[in-house]
ZAMARGU-4260 file (C-alpha; in steps of 0.2 Angstrom, whole numbers, plus 5000, padded with zeros to 4 digits):
<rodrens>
0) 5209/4909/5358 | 5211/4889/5358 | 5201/4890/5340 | 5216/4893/5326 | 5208/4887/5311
5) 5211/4895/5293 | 5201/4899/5280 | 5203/4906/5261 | 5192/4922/5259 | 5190/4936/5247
10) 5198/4952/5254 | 5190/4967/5255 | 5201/4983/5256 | 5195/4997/5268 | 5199/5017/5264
15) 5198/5026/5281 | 5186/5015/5290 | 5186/5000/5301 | 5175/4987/5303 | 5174/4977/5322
20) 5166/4961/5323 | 5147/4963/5329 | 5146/4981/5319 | 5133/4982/5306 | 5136/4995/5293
25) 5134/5000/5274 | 5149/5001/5263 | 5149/5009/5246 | 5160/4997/5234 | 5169/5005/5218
30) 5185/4999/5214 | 5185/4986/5199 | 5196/4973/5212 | 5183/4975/5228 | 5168/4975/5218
35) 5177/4957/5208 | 5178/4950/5228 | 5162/4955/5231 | 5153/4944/5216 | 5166/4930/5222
40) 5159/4932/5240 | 5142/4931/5236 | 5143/4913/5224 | 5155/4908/5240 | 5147/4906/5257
45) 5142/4927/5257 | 5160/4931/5270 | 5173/4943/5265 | 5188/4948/5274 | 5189/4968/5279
50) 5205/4975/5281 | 5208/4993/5281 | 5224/4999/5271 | 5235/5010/5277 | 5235/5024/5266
55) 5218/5033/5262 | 5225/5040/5245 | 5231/5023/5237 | 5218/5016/5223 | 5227/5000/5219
60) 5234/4996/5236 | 5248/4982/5237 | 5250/4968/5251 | 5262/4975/5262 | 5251/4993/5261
65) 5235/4982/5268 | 5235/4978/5288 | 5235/4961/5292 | 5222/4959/5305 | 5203/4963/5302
70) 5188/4956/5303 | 5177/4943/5293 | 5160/4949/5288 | 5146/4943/5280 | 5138/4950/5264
75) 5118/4951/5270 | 5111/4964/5255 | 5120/4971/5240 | 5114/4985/5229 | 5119/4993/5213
80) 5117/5008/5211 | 5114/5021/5195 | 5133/5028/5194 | 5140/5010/5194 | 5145/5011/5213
85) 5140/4995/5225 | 5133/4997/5240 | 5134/4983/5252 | 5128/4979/5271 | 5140/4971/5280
90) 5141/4962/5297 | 5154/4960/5309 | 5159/4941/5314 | 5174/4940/5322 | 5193/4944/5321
95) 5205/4937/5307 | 5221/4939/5302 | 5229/4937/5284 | 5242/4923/5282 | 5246/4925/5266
100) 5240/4932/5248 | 5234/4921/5236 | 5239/4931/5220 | 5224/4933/5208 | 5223/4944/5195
105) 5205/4950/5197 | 5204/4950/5216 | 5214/4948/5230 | 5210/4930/5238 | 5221/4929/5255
110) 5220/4914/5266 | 5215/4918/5285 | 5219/4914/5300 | 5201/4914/5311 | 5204/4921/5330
115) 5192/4916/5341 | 5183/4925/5358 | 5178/4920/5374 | 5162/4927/5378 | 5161/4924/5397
120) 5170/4938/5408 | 5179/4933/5424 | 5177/4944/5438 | 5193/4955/5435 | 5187/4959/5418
125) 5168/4964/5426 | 5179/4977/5435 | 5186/4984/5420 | 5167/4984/5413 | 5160/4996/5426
130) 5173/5006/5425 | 5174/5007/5407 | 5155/5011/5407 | 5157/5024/5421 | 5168/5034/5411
135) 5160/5034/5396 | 5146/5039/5401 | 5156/5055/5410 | 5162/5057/5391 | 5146/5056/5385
140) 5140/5072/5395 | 5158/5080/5391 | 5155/5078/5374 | 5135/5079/5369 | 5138/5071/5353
145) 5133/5054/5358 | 5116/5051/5363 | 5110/5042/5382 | 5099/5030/5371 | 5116/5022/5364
150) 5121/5023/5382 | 5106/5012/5387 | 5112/4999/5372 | 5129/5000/5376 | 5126/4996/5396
155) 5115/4979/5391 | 5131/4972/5383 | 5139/4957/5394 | 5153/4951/5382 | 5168/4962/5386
160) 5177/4959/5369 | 5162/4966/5363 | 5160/4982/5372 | 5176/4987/5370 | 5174/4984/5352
165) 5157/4995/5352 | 5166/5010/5364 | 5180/5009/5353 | 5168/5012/5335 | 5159/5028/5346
170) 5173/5037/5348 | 5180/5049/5337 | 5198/5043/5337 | 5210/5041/5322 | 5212/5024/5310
175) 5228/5020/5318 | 5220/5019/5336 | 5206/5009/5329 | 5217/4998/5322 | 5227/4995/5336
180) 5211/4991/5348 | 5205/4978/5334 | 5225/4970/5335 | 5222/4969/5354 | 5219/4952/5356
185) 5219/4950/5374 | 5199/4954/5381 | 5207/4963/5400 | 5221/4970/5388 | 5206/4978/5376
190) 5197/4986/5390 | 5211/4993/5398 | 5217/5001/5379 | 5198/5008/5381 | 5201/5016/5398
195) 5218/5027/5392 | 5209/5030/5379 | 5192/5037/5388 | 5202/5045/5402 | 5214/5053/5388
200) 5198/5060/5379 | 5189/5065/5395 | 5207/5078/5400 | 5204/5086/5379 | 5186/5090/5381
205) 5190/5096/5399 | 5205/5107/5392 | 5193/5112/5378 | 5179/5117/5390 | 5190/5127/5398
210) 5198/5136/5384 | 5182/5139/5377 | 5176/5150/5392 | 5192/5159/5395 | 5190/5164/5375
215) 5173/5169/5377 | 5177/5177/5394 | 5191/5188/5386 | 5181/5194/5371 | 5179/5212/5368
220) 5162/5218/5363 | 5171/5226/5350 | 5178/5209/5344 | 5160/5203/5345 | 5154/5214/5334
225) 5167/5213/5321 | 5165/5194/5320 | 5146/5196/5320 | 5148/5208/5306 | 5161/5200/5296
230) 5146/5186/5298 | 5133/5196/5290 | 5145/5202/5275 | 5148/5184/5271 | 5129/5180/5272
235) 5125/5195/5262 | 5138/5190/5250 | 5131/5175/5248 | 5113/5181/5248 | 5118/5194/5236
240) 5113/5207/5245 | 5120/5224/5244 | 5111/5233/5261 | 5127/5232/5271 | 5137/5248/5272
245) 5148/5242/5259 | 5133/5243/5246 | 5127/5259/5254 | 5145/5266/5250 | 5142/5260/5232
250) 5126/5267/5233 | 5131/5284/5239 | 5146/5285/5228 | 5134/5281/5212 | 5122/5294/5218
255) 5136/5308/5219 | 5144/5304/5202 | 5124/5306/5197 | 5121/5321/5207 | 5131/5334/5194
260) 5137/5344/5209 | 5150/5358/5205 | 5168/5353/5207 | 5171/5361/5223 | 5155/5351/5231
265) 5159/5334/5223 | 5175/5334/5230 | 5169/5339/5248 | 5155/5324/5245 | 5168/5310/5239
270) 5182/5317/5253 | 5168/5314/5267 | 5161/5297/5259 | 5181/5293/5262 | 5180/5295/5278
275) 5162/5289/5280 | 5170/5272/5274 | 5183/5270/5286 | 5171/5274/5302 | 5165/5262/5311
280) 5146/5259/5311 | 5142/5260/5328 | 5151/5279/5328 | 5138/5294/5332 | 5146/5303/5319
285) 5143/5291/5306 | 5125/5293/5304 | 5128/5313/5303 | 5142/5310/5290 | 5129/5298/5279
290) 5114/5311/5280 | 5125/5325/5275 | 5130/5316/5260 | 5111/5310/5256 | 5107/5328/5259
295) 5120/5333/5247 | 5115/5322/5233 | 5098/5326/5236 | 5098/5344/5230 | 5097/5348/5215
300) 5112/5356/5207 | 5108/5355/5189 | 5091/5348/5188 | 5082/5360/5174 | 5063/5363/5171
305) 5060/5370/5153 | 5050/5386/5155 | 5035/5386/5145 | 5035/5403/5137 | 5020/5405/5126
310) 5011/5422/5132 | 4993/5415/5127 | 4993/5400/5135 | 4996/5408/5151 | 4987/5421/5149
315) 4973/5407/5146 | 4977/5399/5161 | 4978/5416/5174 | 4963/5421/5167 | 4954/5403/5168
320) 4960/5404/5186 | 4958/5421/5191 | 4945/5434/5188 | 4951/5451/5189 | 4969/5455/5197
325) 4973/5464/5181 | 4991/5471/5187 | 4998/5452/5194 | 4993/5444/5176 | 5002/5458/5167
330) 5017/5458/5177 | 5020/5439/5173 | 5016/5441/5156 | 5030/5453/5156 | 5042/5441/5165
335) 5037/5429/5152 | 5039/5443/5137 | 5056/5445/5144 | 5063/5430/5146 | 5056/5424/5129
340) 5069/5437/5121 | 5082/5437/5132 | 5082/5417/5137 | 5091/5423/5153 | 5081/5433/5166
345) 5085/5432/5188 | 5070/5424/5193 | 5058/5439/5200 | 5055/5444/5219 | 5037/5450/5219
350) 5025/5452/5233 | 5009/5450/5232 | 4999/5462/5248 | 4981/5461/5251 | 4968/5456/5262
355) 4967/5440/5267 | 4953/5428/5254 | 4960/5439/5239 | 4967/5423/5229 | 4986/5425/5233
360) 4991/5410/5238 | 4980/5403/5223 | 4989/5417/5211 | 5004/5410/5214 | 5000/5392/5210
365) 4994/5398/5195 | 5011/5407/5189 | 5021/5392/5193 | 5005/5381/5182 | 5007/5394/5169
370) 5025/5395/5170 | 5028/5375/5168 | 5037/5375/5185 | 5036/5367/5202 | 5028/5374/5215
375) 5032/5372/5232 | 5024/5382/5249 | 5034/5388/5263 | 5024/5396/5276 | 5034/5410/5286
380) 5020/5413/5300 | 5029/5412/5316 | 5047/5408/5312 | 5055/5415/5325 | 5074/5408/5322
385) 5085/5412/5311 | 5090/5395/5310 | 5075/5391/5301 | 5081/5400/5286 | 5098/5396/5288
390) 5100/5379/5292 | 5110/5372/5310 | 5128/5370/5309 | 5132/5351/5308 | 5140/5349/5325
395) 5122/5351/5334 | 5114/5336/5337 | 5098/5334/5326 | 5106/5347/5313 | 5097/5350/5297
400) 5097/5362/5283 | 5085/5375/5284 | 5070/5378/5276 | 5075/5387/5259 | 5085/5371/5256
405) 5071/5358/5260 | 5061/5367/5246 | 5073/5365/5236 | 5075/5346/5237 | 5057/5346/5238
410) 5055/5357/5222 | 5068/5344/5213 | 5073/5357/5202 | 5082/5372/5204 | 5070/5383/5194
415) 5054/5382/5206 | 5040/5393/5210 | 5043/5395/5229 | 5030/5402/5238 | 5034/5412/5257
420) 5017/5412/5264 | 5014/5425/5277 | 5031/5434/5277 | 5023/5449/5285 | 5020/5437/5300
425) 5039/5434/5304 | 5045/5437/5322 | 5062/5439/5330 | 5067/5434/5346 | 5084/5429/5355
430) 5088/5415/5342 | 5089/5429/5329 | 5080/5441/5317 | 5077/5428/5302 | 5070/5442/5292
435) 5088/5448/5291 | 5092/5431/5285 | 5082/5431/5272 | 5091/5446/5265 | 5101/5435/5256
440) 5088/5424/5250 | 5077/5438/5241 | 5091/5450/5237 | 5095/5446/5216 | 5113/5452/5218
445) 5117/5439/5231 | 5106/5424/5231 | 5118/5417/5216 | 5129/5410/5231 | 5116/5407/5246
450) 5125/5400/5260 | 5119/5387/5272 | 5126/5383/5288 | 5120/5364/5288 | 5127/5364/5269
455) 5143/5374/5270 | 5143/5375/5250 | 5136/5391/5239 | 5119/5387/5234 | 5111/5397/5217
460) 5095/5402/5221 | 5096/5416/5206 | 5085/5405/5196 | 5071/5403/5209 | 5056/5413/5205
465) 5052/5420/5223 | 5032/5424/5228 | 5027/5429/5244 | 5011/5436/5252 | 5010/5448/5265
470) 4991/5453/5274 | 5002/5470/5278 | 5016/5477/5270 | 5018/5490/5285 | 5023/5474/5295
475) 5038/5468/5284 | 5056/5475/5288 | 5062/5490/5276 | 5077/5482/5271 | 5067/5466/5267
480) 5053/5477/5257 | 5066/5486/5248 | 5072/5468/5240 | 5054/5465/5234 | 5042/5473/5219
485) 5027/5473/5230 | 5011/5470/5220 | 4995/5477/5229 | 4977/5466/5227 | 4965/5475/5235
490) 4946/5468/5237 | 4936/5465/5225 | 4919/5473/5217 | 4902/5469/5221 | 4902/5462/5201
495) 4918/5454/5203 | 4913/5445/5216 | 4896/5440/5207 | 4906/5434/5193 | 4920/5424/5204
500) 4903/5415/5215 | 4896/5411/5197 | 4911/5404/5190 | 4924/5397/5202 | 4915/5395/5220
505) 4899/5390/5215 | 4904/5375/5204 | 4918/5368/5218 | 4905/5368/5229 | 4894/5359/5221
510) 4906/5347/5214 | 4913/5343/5232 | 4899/5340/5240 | 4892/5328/5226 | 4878/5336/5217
515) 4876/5344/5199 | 4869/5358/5190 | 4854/5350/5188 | 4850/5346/5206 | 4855/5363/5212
520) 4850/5382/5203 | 4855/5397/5213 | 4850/5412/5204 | 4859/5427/5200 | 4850/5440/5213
525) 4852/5425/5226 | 4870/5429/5226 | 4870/5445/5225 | 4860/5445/5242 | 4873/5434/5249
530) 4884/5444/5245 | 4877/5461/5251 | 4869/5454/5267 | 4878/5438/5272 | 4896/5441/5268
535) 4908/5459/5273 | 4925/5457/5267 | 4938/5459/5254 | 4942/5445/5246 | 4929/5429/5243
540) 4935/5416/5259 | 4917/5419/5268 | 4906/5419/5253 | 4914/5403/5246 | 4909/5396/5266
545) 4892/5403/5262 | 4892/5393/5245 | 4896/5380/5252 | 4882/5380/5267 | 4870/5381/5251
550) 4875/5364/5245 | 4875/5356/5260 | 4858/5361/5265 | 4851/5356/5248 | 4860/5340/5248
555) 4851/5337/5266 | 4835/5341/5256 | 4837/5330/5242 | 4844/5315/5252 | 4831/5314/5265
560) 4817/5317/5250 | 4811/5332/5252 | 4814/5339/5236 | 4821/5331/5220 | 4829/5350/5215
565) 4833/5363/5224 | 4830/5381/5217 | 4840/5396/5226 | 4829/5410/5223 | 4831/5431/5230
570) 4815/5426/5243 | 4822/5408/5250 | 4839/5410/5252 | 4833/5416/5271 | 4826/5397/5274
575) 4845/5391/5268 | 4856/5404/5275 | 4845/5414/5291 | 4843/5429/5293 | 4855/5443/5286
580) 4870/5447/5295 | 4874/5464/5287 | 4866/5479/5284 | 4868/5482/5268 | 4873/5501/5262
585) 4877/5509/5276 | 4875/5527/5270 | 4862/5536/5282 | 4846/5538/5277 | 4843/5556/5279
590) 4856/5570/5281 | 4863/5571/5298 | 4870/5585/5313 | 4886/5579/5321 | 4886/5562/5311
595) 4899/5562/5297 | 4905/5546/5287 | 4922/5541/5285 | 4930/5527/5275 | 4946/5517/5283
600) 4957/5507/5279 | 4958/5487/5287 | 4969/5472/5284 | 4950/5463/5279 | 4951/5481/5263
605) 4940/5494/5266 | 4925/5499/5278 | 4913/5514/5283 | 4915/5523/5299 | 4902/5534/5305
610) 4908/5547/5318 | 4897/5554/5329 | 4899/5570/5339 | 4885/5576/5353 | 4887/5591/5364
615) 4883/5596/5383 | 4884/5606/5395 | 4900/5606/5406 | 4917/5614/5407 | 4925/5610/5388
620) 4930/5591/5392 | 4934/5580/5374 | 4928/5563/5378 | 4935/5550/5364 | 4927/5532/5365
625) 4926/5519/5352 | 4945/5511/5356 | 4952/5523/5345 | 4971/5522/5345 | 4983/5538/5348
630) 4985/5541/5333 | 4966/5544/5330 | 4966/5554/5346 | 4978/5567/5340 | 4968/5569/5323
635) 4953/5573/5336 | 4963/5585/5347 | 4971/5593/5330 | 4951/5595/5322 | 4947/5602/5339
640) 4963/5616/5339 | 4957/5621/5321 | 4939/5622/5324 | 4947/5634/5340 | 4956/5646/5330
645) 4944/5647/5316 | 4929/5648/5327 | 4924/5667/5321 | 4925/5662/5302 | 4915/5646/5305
650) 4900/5656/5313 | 4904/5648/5330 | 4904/5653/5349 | 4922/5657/5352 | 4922/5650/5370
655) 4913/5633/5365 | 4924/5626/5370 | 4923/5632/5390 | 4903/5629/5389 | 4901/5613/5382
660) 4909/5594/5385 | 4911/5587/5367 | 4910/5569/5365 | 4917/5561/5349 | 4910/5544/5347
665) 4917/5530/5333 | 4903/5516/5332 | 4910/5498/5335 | 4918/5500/5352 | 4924/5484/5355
670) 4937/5487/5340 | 4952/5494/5342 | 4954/5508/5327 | 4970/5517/5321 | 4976/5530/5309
675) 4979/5550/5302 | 4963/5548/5288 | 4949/5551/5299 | 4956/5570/5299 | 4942/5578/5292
680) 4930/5568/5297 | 4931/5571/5312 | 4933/5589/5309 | 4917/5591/5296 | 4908/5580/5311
685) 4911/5594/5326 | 4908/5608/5316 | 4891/5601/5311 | 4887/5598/5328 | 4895/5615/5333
690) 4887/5624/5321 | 4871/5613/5318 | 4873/5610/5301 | 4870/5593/5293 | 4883/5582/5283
695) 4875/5576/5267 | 4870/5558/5270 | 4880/5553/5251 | 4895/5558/5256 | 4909/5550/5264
700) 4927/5555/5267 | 4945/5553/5271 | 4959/5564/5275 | 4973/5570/5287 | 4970/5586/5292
705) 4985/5599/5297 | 4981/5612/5313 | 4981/5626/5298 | 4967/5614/5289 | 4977/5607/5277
710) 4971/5589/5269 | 4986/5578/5267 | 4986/5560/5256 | 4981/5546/5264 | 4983/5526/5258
715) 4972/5513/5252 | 4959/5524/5242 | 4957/5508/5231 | 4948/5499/5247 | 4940/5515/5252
720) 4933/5519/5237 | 4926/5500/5236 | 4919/5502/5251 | 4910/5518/5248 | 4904/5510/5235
725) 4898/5493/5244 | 4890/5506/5256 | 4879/5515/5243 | 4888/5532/5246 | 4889/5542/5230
730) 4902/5556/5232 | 4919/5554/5237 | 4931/5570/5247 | 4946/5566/5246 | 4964/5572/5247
735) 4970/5581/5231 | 4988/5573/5229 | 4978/5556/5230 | 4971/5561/5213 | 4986/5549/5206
740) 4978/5532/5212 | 4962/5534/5204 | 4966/5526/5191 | 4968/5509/5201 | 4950/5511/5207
745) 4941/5498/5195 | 4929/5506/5180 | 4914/5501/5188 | 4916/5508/5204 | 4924/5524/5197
750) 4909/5526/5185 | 4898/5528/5200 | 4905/5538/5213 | 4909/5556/5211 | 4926/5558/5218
755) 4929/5577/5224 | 4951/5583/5226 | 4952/5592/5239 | 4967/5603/5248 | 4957/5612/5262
760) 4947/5609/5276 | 4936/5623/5270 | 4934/5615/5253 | 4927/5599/5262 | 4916/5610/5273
765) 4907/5617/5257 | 4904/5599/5248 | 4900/5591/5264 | 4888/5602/5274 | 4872/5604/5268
770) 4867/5621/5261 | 4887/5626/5256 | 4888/5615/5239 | 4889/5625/5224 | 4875/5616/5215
775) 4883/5623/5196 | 4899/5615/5199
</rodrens>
């Protein structure tokens, strides 16, 4: 410090930094007087005096508001920039301090007082070194901010003025203590400023440390989570993202003023949005509070579909769809007819009973088509829980409306054509009788308010046209049948079902399995043969898999080569389809003793029955075999009683019935057979076998029969009569108060069977034995 020589430099004032001697750093120069000291600077010997000035905010600072000591640098690079700005790189030389100010006007000029530095340490100051070093380097992995490489740099120094200077510009202390560090003249002085000020940082980030863990030690998961969500709002925020729960509130609070709900429902849906909005997320009952309010705006309330109500276009587009079913197409006609007039009509219950491949799922698709409506399927077969129907009350876990109400939302519209699949096939069990629940869906006086327990609100189903099928009406609950306007579709012709192959089942066929008219013929007495000797039902389900077994073998043919067109012809539809399954026209042959034809009634429509009777020898046993159910049994003991006490009239030995074992037989054993009809059949079939009369082969028959020989009406004479007719039987007996239905059976059956009312078991004994007809009649 033995060196006090002066020198005049330009000066430099410093805002919020500080320059030590040996530093090398960029400054960026703006103020008109620095830049003016600058210029001077460089035309001098390239040195400028750094001083930092006491107050950061002061643009023109004054000389008493500039600290006296600092540092002379030299100038080695200067730079202007675009905006006007200098930047400079500047280097440390050693310490000065300002004697004076030499006033000028476009820059401050201040004459300096240069303050030398010894650069060899004596042993006391080595000592301060190390342990200067040592603790920075403890503060160094406190702190993590500094790296080890500056470390490595640091440790190489040997000056001890300068490596106080260099710890002192690493650490993140205030200007002030900077400044106080670069008055500190005195090397050992320096260091021991440094070690305060190392040991005094070391205790903060200690204390820091420590705080830090207790906070995070004491933090909730609770409080986690709220500052990890109040995170994702602000990022969302910024993002301009609305997924949060406060866009979904938006969301859900838009969709319900949308909705058009009645009052009473919009102000459950807001109230429960409310409290929605003030539960916490991770709450189980938020998610149950958010799906009832999706579920409630999902519904439709208002939601409209304009019937089309022109009577010829949809009786185009029932007819285009369906051949025959005369009475379904006129009763929506009528429906349509109605609400043409009237513009306000309860949507209709109708039920639409028939065999299964009849077309009634298909009908009612085309109603809704026809209609303009939506169409939506809900099949019933084997719903067991009346919850199904009704919906679960929302304080089970996994509750959801039941299935009326997901048709609905499915639907979109509250005017649909809902279709209840199988309702005949319902079940009740523990969990309730849902065919009681449906009571108020189906009923017309009640469904205006439908009440769901996962929905809590009225729901008007008045508007809903209702369809259901049902294989057997005897199956479906009185109370529920009563509700419904049961429509009947019985089987169909042998030319219906020409016509439907020709039109509908032929051409999907081929469509589907890629071929065209062109590549495949099949001729009209092919499908008749198919129809006769391949396929025994009511409705058209196996012929269209028949059809469809056409295609596929002739596409195998036309593929492979074979043949470039396939022609389905009477003689080769053997080579496509085998050999027949059926018998066709099961009439017998030749009049028969003791065999007498009866026609039933199945789920598939009608069939034939033969019943045979044989007589031995014994002690008066009846035998019945063929499955026959009890109720068939007690026709055969009530024929048998009859034939007892009217043995003398009937020309029969009065004690038959001690000398012989009668055996009535019903073909078909392994299936199971029920019902009153087969009466007289089995009556006109013992007394031929009693009496040994034959029953003429045309004839078949159905009847219950009283033990006085009364016939009484029986049901299904539609499907009966088809039969006969499919069986190539000519004349009909039948009961006399069925007379009523014949008008049901389809012209061309009728217009070839001979139907014969009868009241009297002795009437059906004179047109069925042979020899007892009145040929006149």
């Amino acid at each position: 410090m033995s060196d006090h020589t002066q020198r005049k430099l330009p000066l430099l004032p410093l805002r919020g930094l500080l320059v030590y001697p040996t530093m090398v750093l960029h400054l960026d120069v703006g103020r008109n007087k620095s830049v003016q000291a600058l210029e001077r600077a460089m035309v001098d010997r390239h040195e400028i005096f750094l001083s930092t000035q006491k107050e950061i905010s002061i643009d023109e600072p004054e000389e008493e508001e500039i600290f006296a000591v600092g540092t002379i640098a030299k100038v080695n690079q200067m730079l202007k920039l675009p905006n006007g700005t200098i930047r400079v790189l500047v280097e440390g030389l050693q310490r000065g301090k300002i004697r004076s100010f030499i006033d000028k006007e476009d820059y401050f000029e201040v004459d300096v007082e240069l303050i030398a530095e010894r650069q060899e340490a004596t042993l006391e100051e080595q000592a301060l070194m190390r342990n200067v070093l040592r603790q920075f380097e403890q503060y160094i992995h406190l702190s993590k901010k500094i790296s080890q490489e500056t470390f490595a740099s640091v440790s190489d120094i040997v000056e001890p003025g300068r490596l106080a200077d260099i710890i002192a510009s690493h650490l993140p202390l205030k200007i002030i203590q900077k400044q106080e560090v670069l008055e500190t003249i005195a090397v050992n002085g320096r260091l021991m400023k440094i070690l305060e000020i190392l040991s005094n940082e070391k205790e903060v980030l200690g204390l820091e440390k420590k705080i830090g863990q207790r906070v995070k030690k004491s933090m909730e998961k609770t409080q986690k989570e709220y500052y990890l969500r109040e995170q994702m709002k602000a990022i969302q925020k910024e993002l301009g993202d609305k997924e949060g729960k406060e866009g979904e509130i938006e969301n859900l609070r838009e969709k319900i003023a949308e909705a058009n709900m009645p009052e009473s429902v919009e102000e459950k849906a807001v109230k429960e949005l409310a409290r929605y909005e003030k539960m916490p997320a991770s709450s189980a009952e938020s998610s149950v509070i958010r799906n009832y309010i999706e579920w409630l705006v999902q519904i439709p309330w208002h939601k409209e579909t304009e019937d089309l109500l022109d009577i010829h276009r949809s009786e185009k587009i029932l007819d285009d769809d369906h051949y025959g079913l005369e009475k379904v197409k006129e009763r929506v006609l009528e429906y349509l007819a109605v609400q043409q007039l009237t513009k306000e009509l309860k949507g209709p219950i109708l039920c639409l009973a028939g065999p299964p491949g009849v077309g009634k799922t298909s009908l009612a698709r085309s109603i809704a088509r026809s209609l303009g409506r939506k169409f939506v399927r809900m099949s019933l077969g084997g719903v067991r829980d009346e919850a199904e129907i009704r919906g679960h009350r929302r304080t089970y876990v996994g509750a959801m409306p039941g299935r009326i109400i997901q048709s609905m939302k499915k639907a979109g519209t509250i005017n649909p054509v809902i279709l209840l699949d199988e309702i005949d096939k319902m079940a009740s069990d523990f969990r309730g009788d849902p065919s009681a629940a449906m009571l108020e869906v189906l009923d017309p006086e009640q469904n205006n308010s439908f009440s769901d327990h996962y929905i809590e609100e009225p729901y008007d189903l008045s508007k809903v046209m209702f369809i259901m099928t049902a294989n057997n009406i005897g199956a479906i609950p009185l109370p529920l049948m009563d509700r419904m306007e049961i429509i009947n579709i019985s089987g169909y012709t042998e030319v219906e079902k020409l016509n439907i192959a020709q039109e509908y089942l032929l051409p999907k066929q081929v469509k589907e399995h890629g071929l065209t008219k062109s590549k495949l013929q099949v001729r009209e007495e092919a499908l008749l043969k198919v129809i006769r000797y391949y396929t025994r039902e009511a409705g058209v389900r196996n012929l269209e898999r028949q059809m469809a077994t056409i295609c596929r073998k002739a596409a195998k043919m036309i593929v492979s080569g074979e043949r470039k067109r396939v022609v389905v012809s009477e003689k080769t539809i053997e080579n496509l389809l085998g050999k027949p399954k059926f018998r066709y026209g099961k009439a017998e042959l030749e009049d028969q003793v003791g065999a007498a034809t009866g026609l039933a009634y199945t789920t598939a429509g009608g069939d034939t029955l033969t019943i045979e009777v044989s007589l031995a020898t014994g002690k008066g046993k009846l035998i019945l075999t063929g499955k026959l159910g009890d109720v068939m049994k007690e026709s055969a003991q009530a024929a048998f009683t009859y034939i007892r006490s009217k043995s003398e009239e009937l020309s029969i030995d009065p004690g038959f019935h001690e000398k012989n074992d009668i055996h009535i037989h019903v073909p078909e054993g392994a299936v199971p057979k029920d019902g009153p009809s087969a009466g007289i059949t089995m009556a006109t079939a013992l007394i031929s076998a009693l009496t040994g009369r034959a029953v003429r082969k045309e004839v078949g028959m159905t009847g219950e029969i009283t033990l006085r020989g009364r016939v009484l009406p029986i049901g299904g004479l539609k499907e009966k009569s088809m039969s006969a007719h499919r069986a190539g039987l000519t004349h009909i007996i039948m009961p006399k108060d069925n007379i009523k239905d014949l008008e049901d059976i389809p012209e061309s059956v009728r217009k070839d069977l001979t139907f014969i009312p009868v009241a009297h078991l002795d009437e059906v004994l004179q047109e069925a034995l042979v020899g007892n007809r009145n040929e006149n009649k």
